[in-house]
Every structure is written in C-alpha cells, then in structure tokens.
N, C-alpha and C positions, 0 to 999 in steps of 0.2 A: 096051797096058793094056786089061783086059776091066772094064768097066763095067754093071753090073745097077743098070735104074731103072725104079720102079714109075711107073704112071699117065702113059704118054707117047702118050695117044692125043689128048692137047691139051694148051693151054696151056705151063705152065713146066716140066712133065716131055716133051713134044713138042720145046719149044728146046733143053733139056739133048741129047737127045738126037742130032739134028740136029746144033747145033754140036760134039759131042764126037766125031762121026763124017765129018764135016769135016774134022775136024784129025789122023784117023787112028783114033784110038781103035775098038779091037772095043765095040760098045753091043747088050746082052743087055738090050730093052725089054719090060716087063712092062705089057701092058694089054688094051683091047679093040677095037684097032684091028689092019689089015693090018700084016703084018708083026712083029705081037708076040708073043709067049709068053703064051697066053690064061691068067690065072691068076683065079679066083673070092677077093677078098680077105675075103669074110666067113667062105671055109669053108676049114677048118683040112684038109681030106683036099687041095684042091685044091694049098695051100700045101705040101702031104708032097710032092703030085707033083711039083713043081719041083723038090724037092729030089734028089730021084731023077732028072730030069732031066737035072738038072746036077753029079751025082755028079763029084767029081775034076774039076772045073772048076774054075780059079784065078780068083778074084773080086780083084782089085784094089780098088774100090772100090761098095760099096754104098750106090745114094742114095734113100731112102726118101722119096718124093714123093707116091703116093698120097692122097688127102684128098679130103673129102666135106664140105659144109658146107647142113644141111637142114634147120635151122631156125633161119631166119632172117626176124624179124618176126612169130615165132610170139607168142601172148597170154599173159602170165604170168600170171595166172588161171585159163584154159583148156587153152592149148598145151602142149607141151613132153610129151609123150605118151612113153609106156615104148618104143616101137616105135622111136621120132627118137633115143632113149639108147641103143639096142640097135644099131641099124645105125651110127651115126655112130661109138662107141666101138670098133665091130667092125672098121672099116674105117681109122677114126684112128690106133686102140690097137694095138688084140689084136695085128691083122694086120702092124704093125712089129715087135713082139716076135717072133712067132712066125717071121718072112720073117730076122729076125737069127740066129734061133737054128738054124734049118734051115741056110743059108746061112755059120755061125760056121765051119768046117772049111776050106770054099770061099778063106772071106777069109783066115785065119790061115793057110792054104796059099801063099798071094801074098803074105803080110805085107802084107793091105789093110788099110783103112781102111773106116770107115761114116758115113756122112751122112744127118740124118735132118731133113726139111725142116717145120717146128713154126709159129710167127706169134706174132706178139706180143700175138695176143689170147687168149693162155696168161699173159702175163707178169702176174704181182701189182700191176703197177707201172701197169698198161693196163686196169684193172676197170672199166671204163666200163658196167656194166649191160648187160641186155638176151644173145640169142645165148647162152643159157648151156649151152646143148649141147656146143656146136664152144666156147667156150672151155674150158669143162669137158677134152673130148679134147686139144686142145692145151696146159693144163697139166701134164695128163698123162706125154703124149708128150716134152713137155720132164724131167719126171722122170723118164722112163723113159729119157731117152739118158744124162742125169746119172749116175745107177744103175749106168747097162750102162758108161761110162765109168771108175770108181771100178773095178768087178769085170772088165772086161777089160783093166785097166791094166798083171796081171802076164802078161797075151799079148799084150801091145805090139801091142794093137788099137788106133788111137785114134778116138774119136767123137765128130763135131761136131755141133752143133742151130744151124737160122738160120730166121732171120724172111726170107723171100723180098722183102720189100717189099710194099708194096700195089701190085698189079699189077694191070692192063688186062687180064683173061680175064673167061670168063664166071661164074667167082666171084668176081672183085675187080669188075669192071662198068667203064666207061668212062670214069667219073671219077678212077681209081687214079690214083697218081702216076705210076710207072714201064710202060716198055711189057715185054714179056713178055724180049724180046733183050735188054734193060736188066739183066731180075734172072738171065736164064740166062747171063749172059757175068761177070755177079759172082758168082755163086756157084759157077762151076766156078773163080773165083780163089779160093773159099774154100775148095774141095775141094784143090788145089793147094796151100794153107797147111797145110792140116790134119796135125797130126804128134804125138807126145807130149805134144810140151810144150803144146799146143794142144788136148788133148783133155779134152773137158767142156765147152768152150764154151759159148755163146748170142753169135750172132754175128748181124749184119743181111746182108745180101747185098754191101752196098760195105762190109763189116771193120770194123762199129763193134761193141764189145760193147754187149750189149743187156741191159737189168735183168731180174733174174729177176720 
C-alpha cells in the first residue's frame, strides 16, 4: 500500500509514518525534514508540483495531517491579526483542499481512500472561547471533508475526519492526555476502518464518534 502524509517531520504525522513503514507500507512523507518530499503548503504552484511528481502514482490512502496552530493566547481586543487568518487558514484549509484535488486521480487510481486529521476544537459542541483562529480552520476543515465526502461518494472515494486526541507534541504540550504512539497506532485503526459506509465521519482516534 502507498501512503502520502503531510507534516511528518514531527509529532503524529513523524509516528504515522514511522509505524506505517514498520509494518511494510510504501510512505510518500510530505514535509520539511530529511527524507521527505519538500512541499511549500501555503503555495498552491508548490502543491502543482507534487502533482506532477507523482503523476500515475497509485495513492492508496491519503492522510492529511499538516496543521499549524499560532494563535494561541493571542488578546481579543488586540490579537488575532489578518496575517495569523491568512497563514493558519492557508495551511489548515486551502492546502487540504487543494493537496485532495491534485492527488484525486492518484487515489481514485488505487481505489484509495483520504483521511484528513481535524480536532475537536472545530466541533460546535467544544466552543469553549478563546484560540479562535485554529478553531475557526478546524471547523472548516471538518466541513470540508463532510463536502468532499457527500461529492466523492459516486467515485467510491471514502473520507474520514478524526480528532487525533490531545496529544503530548509540541502543540498539545506536556500535559495532553495521550502520548503521540497512542494517537498514531489509533488512527491508522481508523484509516484501516475507513470504507463507504464509514465515509463522512468525525471519528476520535480510539473509534468514538465525535459531535459535530
């Protein structure tokens, strides 16, 4: 199975791929470390080049992990600047849209599937104030696999969204609950579930459905 995962130069996109390449799996790692497919995810010419890269490549499964979280404890009065909308959305948003759509040939060639890794500080249900950037993107992104699920359903693509956990990296911080091998060994069980009848989800990392 060939697997393309954004953001694996740490944390739970670094486990994903790690463990998936353990276990056999070809792992086509998208980031900015040694050994990955240096991809710019704010600029959309960067993202063509991939695609031309990996022309006639069979993607089995695409897991959209990238994420940026940069303002955080900004002052809502002050804070929250055009600049922190622009980068975070580019990098949250855009750049999953745009990385499924280049890549849709790829997967529908394999009869893959796409996973596209969201948090429940997108969910309606988890408005807890504050951070309104990154939830902002993360409600987003949760709509946007919803979408893309609904309209790739007659290419029997299917597409899952999961909350990774609150994890132990340098964006979850030390107090998280789970450690990073925690949430990457559950959610390749949940890339492993993922199927038609399963697509559209909102899933947590250990298979609970999660409220929108």
């Amino acid at each position: 199975m060939t697997v393309l995962i954004t953001g694996t130069t740490r944390g739970i996109g670094a486990a994903l791929a790690k463990n998936m390449r353990e276990v056999g799996e070809r792992v086509l790692s998208v980031g900015r470390g040694e050994n990955c497919i240096h991809v710019d995810l704010e600029d959309s010419n960067s993202i063509e080049a991939l695609e031309t890269k990996l022309k006639n490549v069979p993607i089995d499964l695409l897991v959209c992990n990238a994420g940026i979280f940069i303002d955080r404890d900004q002052d809502l009065d002050y804070g929250y600047k055009s600049d922190l909308w622009l980068k975070t959305f580019s990098v949250n948003v855009i750049s999953v849209f745009l990385l499924i759509q280049k890549m849709l040939p790829n997967i529908i060639n394999a009869e893959g599937k796409i996973a596209i890794i969201a948090s429940q500080m997108g969910s309606q249900q988890k408005a807890n104030g504050g951070d309104y950037i990154y939830r902002a993107s993360k409600a987003a992104v949760i709509n946007l696999g919803r979408n893309l699920a609904k309209d790739l359903s007659s290419r029997r693509v299917p597409v899952g969204i999961y909350h990774p956990g609150w994890v132990k990296t340098d964006m979850g911080g030390a107090k998280a609950d789970i450690s990073v091998e925690e949430a990457a060994s559950g959610l390749i069980d949940r890339f492993s579930e993922l199927s038609m009848k399963k697509t559209g989800c909102f899933e947590t990392w250990d298979g609970k459905k999660h409220p929108l």
